[in-house]
C-alpha positions in Angstrom: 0.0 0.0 0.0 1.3 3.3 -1.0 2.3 6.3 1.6 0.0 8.9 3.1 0.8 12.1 1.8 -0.9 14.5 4.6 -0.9 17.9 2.5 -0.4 20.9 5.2 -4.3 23.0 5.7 -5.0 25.5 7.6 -5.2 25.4 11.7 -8.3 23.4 12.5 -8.8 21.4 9.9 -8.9 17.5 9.9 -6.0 15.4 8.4 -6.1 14.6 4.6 -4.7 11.4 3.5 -3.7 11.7 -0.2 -2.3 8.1 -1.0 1.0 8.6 -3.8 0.7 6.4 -6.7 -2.9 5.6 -6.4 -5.4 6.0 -8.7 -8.0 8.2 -6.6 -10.4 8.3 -8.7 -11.7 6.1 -12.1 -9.9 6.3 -15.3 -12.2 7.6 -17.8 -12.7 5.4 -21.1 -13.6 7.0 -24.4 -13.9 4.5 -27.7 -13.0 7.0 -31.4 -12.8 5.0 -34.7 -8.9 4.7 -35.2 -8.2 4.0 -31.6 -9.5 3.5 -27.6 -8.2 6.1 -25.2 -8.2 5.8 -21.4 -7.2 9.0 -19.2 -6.3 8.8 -15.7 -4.5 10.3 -12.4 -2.6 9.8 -8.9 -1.3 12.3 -6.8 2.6 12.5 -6.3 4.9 14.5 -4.0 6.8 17.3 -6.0 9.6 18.1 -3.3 10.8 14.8 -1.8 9.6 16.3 1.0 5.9 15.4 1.9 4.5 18.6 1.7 3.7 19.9 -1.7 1.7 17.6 -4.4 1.2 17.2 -7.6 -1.3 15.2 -10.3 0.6 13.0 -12.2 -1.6 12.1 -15.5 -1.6 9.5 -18.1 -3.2 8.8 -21.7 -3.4 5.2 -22.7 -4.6 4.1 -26.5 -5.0 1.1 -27.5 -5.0 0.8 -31.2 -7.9 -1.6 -31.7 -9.8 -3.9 -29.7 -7.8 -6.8 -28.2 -4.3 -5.2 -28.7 -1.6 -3.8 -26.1 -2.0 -0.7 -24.4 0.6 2.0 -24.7 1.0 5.2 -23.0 0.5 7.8 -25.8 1.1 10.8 -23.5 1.7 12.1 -19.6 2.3 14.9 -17.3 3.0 16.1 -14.0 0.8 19.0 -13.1 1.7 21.4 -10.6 -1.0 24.1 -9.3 -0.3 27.5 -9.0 0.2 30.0 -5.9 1.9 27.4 -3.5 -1.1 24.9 -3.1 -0.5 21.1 -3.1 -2.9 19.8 -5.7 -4.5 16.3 -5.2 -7.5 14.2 -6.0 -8.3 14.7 -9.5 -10.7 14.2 -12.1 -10.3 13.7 -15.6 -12.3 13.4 -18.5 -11.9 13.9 -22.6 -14.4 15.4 -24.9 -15.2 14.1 -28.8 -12.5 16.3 -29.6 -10.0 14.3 -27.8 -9.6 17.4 -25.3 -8.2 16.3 -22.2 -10.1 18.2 -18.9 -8.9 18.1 -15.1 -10.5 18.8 -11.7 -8.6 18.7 -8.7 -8.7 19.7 -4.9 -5.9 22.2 -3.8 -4.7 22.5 0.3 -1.9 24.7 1.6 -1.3 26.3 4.7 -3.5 29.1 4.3 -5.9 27.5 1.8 -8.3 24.9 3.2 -9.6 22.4 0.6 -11.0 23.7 -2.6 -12.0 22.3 -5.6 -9.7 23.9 -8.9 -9.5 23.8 -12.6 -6.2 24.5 -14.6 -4.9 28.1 -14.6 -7.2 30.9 -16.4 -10.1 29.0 -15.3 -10.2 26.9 -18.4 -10.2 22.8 -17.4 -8.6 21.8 -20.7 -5.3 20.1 -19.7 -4.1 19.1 -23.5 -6.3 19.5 -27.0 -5.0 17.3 -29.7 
C-alpha cells in the first residue's frame, strides 16, 4: 500500500490522507474510430519532502480492440500559488480534449476544488 501524503491546511482542519501512486479516482474510457483512449490520475509528492503535491496524468490508446496498451502521453501538473494539488478528475471530450479537476490545500488555503490556470479545465487538446 502506497504512503499517506498529509498535505499541510490550515489550523483546524482534519487530516487529509492523499495516498501517492494511487489512482483516486476512475480512469475515464472513451472508444473514437482509429483508436481506444483511457485517461487517468494519482497524486505524487513534487519536493521529496511530503509537503507539496502534484497530479501525475496519463493517456493510454490502444489501437484496436484486443491489442496492447501504450502510453500515448503524460504529465505532471503542478498548481499555481503554492497549493498542493490532489485528488483529481479527468475526463476527454469528442475532440479528444483532455479536462482536469482537482482539490488544492496549503497552509492558508483549506480544501477547494480547482480547474487548470485561467479558469479553463482543458489540460491538453489534440
Amino acid at each position: 500500500m502506497a504512503d499517506p501524503f498529509k498535505p499541510p491546511q490550515p489550523p483546524g482542519g482534519s487530516d487529509i490522507d492523499a495516498l501517492q501512486a494511487t489512482i483516486m479516482y476512475m480512469a475515464q474510457y472513451r472508444r473514437f474510430p482509429t483508436y481506444n483512449t483511457a485517461v487517468f490520475n494519482f497524486v505524487v509528492d513534487l519536493n521529496g519532502a511530503d509537503n507539496y503535491s502534484g497530479i501525475r496524468w496519463f493517456e493510454l490508446r490502444q489501437t484496436t480492440d484486443g491489442t496492447p496498451w501504450t502510453i500515448y502521453q503524460e504529465g505532471t501538473y503542478s498548481a499555481p500559488g503554492g497549493v498542493s494539488a490532489f485528488c483529481g478528475n479527468m475526463c476527454m471530450d469528442q475532440n479528444g480534449s483532455i479536462g482536469l479537476a482537482y482539490t488544492v490545500v496549503n497552509t492558508s488555503t483549506f480544501p477547494s476544488l480547482r480547474l487548470p490556470a485561467g479558469g479553463r479545465q482543458i489540460l491538453w487538446e489534440p
